[in-house]
C-alpha positions, -999 to 999 in steps of 0.1 A, spaced: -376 395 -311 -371 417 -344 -381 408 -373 -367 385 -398 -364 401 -434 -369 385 -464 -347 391 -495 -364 407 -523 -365 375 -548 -378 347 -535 -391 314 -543 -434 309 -540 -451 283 -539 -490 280 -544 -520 256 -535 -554 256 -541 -577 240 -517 -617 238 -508 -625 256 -471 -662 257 -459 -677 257 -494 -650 277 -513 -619 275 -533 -592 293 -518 -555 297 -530 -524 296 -505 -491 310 -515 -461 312 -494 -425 316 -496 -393 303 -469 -367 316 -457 -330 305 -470 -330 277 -444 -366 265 -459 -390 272 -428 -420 293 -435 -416 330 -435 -449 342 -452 -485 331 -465 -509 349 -486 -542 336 -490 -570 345 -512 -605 330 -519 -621 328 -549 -651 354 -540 -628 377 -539 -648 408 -525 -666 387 -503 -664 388 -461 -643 357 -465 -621 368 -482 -606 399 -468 -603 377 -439 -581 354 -457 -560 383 -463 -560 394 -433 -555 361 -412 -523 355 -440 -509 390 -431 -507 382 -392 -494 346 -398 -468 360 -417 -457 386 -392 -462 359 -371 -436 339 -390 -411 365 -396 -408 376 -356 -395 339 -345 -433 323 -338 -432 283 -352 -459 273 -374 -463 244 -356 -472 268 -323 -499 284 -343 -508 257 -356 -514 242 -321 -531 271 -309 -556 275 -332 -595 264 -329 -603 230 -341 -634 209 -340 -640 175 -322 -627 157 -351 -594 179 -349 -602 197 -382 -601 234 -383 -627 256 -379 -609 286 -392 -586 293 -425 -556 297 -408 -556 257 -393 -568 247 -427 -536 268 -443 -508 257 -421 -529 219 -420 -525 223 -459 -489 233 -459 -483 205 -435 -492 184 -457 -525 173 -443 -555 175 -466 -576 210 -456 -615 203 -450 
């Protein structure tokens, strides 16, 4: 499938949220329709290990995203723990967008 483009002015939205012990921030914008087309995340230790994992998990969820994959499929597929909470950032992300509180 090609990829969907995004017009050049868009709308953003943003949410801070705890993960593992840090504060991280989640912005990400729709498509005209209102389904998610990108993410960027970004945690407060902002040089850190963590954090250029953040960026790098939002940058494949949002070509994710913009090539037809539903959030709620990647969502699905990504690792959670007995209790069903994520154990990685981009569960807690699309959990937090979801509307579920991130842990």
């Amino acid at each position: 499938m090609n990829r969907q483009r995004l017009p050049n002015r868009r709308a953003h939205e943003i949410r801070e949220f705890d993960f593992r012990g840090l504060r991280y921030s989640a912005g990400f914008g729709r498509f005209e329709n209102g389904d998610l087309a990108e993410v960027f995340i970004e945690c407060s230790k902002g040089q850190s290990h963590s954090a250029a994992d953040a960026r790098d998990a939002a940058v494949c969820l949002s070509i994710s995203l913009q090539h037809g994959v539903a959030p709620e499929t990647v969502r699905a597929a990504v690792l959670r723990d007995s209790q069903g909470a994520p154990s990685g950032i981009v569960g807690a992300v699309l959990d937090l967008i979801a509307g579920e509180v991130a842990r």
